[in-house]
C-alpha positions as CSV (number, residue, x, y, z in Angstrom):
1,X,0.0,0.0,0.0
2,X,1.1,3.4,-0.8
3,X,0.9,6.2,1.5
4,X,-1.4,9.4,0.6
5,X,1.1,11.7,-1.5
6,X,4.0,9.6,-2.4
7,X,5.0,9.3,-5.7
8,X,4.2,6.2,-7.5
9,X,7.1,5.0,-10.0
10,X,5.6,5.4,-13.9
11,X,5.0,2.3,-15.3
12,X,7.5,0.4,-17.3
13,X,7.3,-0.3,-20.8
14,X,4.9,-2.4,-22.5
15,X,6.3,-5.5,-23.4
16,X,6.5,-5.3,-27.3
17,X,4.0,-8.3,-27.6
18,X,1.6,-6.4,-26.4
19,X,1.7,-4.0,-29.3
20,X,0.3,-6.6,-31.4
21,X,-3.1,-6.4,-29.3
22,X,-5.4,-5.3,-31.9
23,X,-7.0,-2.9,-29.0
24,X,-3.6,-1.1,-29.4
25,X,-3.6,-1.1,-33.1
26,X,-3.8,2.7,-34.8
27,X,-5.0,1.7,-38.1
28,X,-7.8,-0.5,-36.5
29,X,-9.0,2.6,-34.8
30,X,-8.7,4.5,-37.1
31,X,-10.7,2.1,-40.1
32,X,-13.3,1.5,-37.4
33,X,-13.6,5.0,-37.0
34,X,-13.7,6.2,-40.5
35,X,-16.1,3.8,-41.0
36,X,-18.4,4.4,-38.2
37,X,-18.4,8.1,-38.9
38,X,-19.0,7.8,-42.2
39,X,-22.1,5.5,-41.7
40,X,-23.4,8.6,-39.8
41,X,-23.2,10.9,-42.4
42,X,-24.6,8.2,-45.0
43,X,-28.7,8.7,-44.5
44,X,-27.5,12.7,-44.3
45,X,-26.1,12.8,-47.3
46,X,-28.9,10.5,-48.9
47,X,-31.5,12.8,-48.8
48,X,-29.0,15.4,-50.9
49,X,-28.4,12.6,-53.2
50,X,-24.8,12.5,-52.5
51,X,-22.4,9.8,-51.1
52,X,-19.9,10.8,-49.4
53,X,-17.0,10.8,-51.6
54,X,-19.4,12.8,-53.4
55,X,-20.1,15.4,-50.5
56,X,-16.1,15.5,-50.2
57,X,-15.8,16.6,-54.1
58,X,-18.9,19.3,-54.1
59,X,-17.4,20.8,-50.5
60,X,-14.0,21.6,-52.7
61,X,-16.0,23.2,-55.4
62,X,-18.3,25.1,-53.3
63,X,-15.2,26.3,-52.1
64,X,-14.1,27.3,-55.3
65,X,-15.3,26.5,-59.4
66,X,-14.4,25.9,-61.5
67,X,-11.7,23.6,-60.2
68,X,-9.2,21.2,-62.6
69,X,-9.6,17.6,-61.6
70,X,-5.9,17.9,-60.9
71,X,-6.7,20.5,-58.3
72,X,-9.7,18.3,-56.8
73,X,-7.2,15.2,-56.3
74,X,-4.9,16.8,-54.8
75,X,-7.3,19.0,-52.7
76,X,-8.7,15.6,-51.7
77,X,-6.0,13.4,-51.8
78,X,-7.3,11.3,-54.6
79,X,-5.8,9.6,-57.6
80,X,-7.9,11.4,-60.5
81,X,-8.7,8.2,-61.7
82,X,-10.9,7.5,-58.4
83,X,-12.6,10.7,-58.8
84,X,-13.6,10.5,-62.4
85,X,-16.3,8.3,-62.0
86,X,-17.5,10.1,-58.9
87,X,-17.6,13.1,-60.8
88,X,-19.3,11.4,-64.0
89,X,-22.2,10.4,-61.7
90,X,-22.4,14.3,-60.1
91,X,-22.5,15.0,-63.6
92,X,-25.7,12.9,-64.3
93,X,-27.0,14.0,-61.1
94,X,-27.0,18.0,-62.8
95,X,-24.3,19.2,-60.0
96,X,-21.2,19.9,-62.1
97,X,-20.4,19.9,-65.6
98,X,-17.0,18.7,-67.1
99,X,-15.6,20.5,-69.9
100,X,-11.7,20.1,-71.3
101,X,-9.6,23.5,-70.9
102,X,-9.3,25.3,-73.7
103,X,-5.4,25.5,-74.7
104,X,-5.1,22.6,-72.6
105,X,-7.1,19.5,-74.1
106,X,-5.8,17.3,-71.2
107,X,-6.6,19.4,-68.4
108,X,-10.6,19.0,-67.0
109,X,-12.6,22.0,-65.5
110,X,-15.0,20.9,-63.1
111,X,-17.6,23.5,-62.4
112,X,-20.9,23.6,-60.3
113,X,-24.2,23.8,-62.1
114,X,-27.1,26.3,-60.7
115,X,-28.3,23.2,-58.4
116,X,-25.2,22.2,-57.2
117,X,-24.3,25.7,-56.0
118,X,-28.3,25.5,-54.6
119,X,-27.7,22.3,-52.9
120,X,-24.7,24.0,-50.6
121,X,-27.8,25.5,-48.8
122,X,-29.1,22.4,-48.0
123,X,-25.2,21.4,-47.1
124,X,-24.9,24.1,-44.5
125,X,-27.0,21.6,-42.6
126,X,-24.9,19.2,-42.4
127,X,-22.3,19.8,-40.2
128,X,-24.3,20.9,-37.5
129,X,-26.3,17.6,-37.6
130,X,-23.6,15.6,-37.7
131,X,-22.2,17.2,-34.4
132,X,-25.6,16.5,-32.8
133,X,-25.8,12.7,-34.1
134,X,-22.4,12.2,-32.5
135,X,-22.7,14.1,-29.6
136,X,-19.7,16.1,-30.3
137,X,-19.0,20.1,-29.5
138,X,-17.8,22.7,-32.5
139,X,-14.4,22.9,-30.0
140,X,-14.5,18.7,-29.9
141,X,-14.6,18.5,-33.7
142,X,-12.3,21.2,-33.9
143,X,-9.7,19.1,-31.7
144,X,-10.6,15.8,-33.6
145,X,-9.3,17.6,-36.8
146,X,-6.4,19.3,-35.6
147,X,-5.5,15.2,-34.4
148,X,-6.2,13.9,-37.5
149,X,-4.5,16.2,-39.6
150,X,-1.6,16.2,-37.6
151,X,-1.8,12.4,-38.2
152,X,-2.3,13.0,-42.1
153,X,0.6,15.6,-42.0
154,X,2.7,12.9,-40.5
155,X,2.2,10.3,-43.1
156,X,3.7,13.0,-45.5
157,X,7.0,13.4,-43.6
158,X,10.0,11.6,-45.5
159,X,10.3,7.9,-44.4
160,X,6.6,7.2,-43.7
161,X,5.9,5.9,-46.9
162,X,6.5,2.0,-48.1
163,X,10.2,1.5,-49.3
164,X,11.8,4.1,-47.3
């Protein structure tokens, strides 16, 4: 027994094997996560008629369009080839159109439509009831992003990356 106001030793280390404890897994947290949060936005986003990759794409163009696809990948950390088809079926859905740059027959402008710059009004919704479904704070979220993309920053630094 220790006596009130003694110091207590820190633990020692945890034995290595018990870094293989799937509890003690980040990337298990983190899928589960992802996927749990996501599933929370899903019947949100439904009624918009948007997935959520979708919702990603149309949040970087009502931040600005027209946008290149170039700019959208990289704003969204995306292969281009992912968001294509993404952006195909916003197309269908009268959202954005898709037009080559002229001078630049490689490059793709993406640009919002009259109803996908209406629907950000219905988006403005969104965030706030996503907050309440989860029971989190503005200042929560706000220290739940700062974590994660301090995480994604990390992934960026030299040496984080297969092979190296």
């Amino acid at each position: 027994m220790v006596a009130a106001g003694t110091p207590v030793a820190p633990e020692t280390a945890t034995p290595p094997d018990d870094d293989l404890l799937l509890e003690r897994q980040l990337c298990f947290a983190l899928t589960v996560a992802s996927r749990s949060v996501v599933g929370v936005y899903k019947p949100v986003l439904e009624k918009m008629g948007l997935t959520h990759p979708q919702y990603l794409v149309m949040l970087a163009l009502w931040e600005r369009s027209p946008r290149t696809l170039k700019d959208i990948s990289e704003a969204l950390l995306h292969e281009p080839a992912t968001l294509s088809p993404l952006l195909r079926r916003l197309e269908e859905a009268g959202f954005v159109t898709r037009n080559r740059i002229h001078g630049n027959e490689r490059a793709l402008a993406i640009t919002l439509t009259e109803a996908g710059s209406a629907l950000r009004q219905q988006a403005t919704a969104v965030p706030g009831t996503i907050m309440e479904r989860l029971h989190l704070t503005r200042a929560e979220v706000a220290e739940l992003h700062r974590a994660m993309t301090g995480l994604i920053a990390a992934t960026q630094l030299p040496g984080a990356s297969a092979g190296r």
